[in-house]
MIVOSE-781966 format. One record per residue (C-alpha): residue number from 1; residue in one letter; chain; x, y, z. Coordinates in steps of 0.5 Angstrom, whole numbers. Layout:
(NUM; a; A; (X; Y; Z))
...
***
This chain:
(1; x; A; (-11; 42; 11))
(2; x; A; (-17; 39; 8))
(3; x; A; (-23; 38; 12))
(4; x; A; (-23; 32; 16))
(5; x; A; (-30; 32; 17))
(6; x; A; (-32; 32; 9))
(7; x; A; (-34; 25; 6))
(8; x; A; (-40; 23; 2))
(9; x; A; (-44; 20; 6))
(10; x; A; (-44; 26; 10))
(11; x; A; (-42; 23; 17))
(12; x; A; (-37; 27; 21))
(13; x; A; (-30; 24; 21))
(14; x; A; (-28; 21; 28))
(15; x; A; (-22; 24; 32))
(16; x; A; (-18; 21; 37))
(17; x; A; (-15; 25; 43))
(18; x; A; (-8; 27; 44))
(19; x; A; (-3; 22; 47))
(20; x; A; (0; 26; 50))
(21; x; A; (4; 22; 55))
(22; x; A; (6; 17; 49))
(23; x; A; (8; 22; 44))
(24; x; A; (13; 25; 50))
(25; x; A; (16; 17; 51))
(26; x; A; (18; 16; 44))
(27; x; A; (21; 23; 43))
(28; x; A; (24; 22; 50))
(29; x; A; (27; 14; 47))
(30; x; A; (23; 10; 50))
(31; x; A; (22; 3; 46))
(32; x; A; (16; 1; 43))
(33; x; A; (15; -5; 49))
(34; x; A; (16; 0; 54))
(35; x; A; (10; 4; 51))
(36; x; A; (6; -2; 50))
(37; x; A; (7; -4; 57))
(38; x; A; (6; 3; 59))
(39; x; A; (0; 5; 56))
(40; x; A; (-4; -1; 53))
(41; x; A; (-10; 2; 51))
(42; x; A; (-6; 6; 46))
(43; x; A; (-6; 2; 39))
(44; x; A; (0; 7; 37))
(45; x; A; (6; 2; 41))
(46; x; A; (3; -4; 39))
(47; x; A; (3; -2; 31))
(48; x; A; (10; -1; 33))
(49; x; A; (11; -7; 36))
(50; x; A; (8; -10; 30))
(51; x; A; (12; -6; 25))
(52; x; A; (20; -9; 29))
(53; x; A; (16; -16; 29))
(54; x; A; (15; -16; 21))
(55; x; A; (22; -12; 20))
(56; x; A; (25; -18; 24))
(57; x; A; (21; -23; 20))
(58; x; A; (17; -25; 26))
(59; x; A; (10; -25; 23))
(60; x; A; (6; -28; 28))
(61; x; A; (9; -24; 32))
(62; x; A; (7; -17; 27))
(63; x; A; (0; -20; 27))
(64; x; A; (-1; -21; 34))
(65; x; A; (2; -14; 36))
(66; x; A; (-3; -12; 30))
(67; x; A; (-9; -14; 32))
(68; x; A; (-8; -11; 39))
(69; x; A; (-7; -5; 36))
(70; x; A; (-13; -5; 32))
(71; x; A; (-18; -8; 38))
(72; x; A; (-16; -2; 42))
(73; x; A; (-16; 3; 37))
(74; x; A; (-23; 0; 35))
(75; x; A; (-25; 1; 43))
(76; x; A; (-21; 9; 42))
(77; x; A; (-26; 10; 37))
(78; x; A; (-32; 8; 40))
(79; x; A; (-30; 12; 46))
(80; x; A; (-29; 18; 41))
(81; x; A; (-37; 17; 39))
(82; x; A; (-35; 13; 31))
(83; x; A; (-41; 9; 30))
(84; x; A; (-37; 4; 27))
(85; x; A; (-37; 7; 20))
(86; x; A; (-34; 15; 17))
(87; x; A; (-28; 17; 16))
(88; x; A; (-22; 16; 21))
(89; x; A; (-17; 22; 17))
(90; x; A; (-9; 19; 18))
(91; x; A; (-8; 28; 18))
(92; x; A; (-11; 27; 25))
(93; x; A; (-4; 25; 28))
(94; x; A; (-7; 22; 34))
(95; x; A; (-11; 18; 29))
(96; x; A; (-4; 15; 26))
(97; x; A; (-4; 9; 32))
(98; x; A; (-10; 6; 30))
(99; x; A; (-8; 6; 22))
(100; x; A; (-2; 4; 22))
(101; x; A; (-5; -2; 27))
(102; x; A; (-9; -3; 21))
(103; x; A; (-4; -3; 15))
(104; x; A; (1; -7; 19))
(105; x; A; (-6; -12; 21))
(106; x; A; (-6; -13; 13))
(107; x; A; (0; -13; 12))
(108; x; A; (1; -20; 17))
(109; x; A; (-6; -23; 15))
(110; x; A; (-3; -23; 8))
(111; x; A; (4; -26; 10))
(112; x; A; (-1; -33; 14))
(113; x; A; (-5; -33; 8))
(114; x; A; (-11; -29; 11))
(115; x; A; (-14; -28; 4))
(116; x; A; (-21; -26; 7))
(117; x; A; (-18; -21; 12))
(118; x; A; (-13; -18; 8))
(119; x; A; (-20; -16; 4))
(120; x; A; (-23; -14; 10))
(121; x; A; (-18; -10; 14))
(122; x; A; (-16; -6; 7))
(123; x; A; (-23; -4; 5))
(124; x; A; (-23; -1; 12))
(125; x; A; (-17; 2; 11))
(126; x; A; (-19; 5; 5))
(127; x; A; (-26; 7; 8))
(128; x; A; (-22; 10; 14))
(129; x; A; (-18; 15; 10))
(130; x; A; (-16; 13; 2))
(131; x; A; (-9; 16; 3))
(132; x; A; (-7; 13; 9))
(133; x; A; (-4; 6; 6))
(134; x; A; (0; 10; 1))
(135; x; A; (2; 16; 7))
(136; x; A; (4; 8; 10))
(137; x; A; (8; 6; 4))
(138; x; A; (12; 12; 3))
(139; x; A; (15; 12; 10))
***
C-alpha cells in the first residue's frame, strides 16, 4: 500500500476511525435505512442510502441522502484533525463512507442540473484522492 500521508503539498492525510459497529451491521445484513437510522453520523449508510435512491431512479432522493452523508463526513473529518484541505485516501477503508457520499453527491448534482456543484464536489473529490471516482466507478 501506498503511503497515505504522502502529497505534494506535504499535508499528512486524514484518517477516519473504524466503525466497527457499522461494518458488523452490514456484514450482519442490515439495510442501508436500518444503518442510517442507527448510526446517523456515519456518512457510509446515508452513500448507501443514496446509492439504492439513484438505482430506483429517486434522484432527489439520491441527492439528499448524498449530502447528509457528505455533512456528516465533513463533521468525521473535523473530528479527526483535517483542516479542511490534504488528502482523504479511499485505501483507508473507514474513509470510503464519506467518499462514496461525495461521488454519489456528484452524481445527483449533475442529475438536477447543478453545474456548479458537480465542479465543486469533483474537484474535491479528486482533491481527496484521484483514485477514488475511478475505484467508485469500477464497482
Amino acid at each position: 500500500m501506498a503511503d497515505l500521508g504522502a502529497n505534494l503539498l506535504g499535508i499528512p492525510a486524514t484518517l477516519l476511525p473504524e466503525e466497527t459497529e457499522v461494518k458488523a451491521r452490514l456484514e450482519a445484513g442490515d439495510e442501508a435505512v436500518d444503518i442510517a437510522a442507527a448510526f446517523p453520523a456515519s456518512s457510509l449508510g446515508w452513500a448507501l442510502l443514496a446509492n439504492e435512491a439513484h438505482a430506483e431512479g429517486r434522484t432527489v432522493e439520491s441527492y439528499a441522502y448524498a449530502r447528509v452523508g457528505y455533512h456528516r463526513g465533513l463533521d468525521a473529518l473535523r473530528k479527526a484533525g483535517w483542516r479542511g484541505q490534504g488528502p482523504v485516501p479511499w485505501a483507508h477503508v473507514p474513509n470510503r463512507g464519506f467518499l462514496r457520499s461525495l461521488y454519489a453527491l456528484q452524481r445527483a448534482a449533475a442529475a438536477i442540473g447543478e453545474a456548479e456543484e458537480v465542479d465543486r464536489i469533483g474537484r474535491f473529490l479528486n482533491d481527496s484522492d484521484p483514485l477514488a471516482a475511478a475505484a467508485l466507478e469500477a464497482e
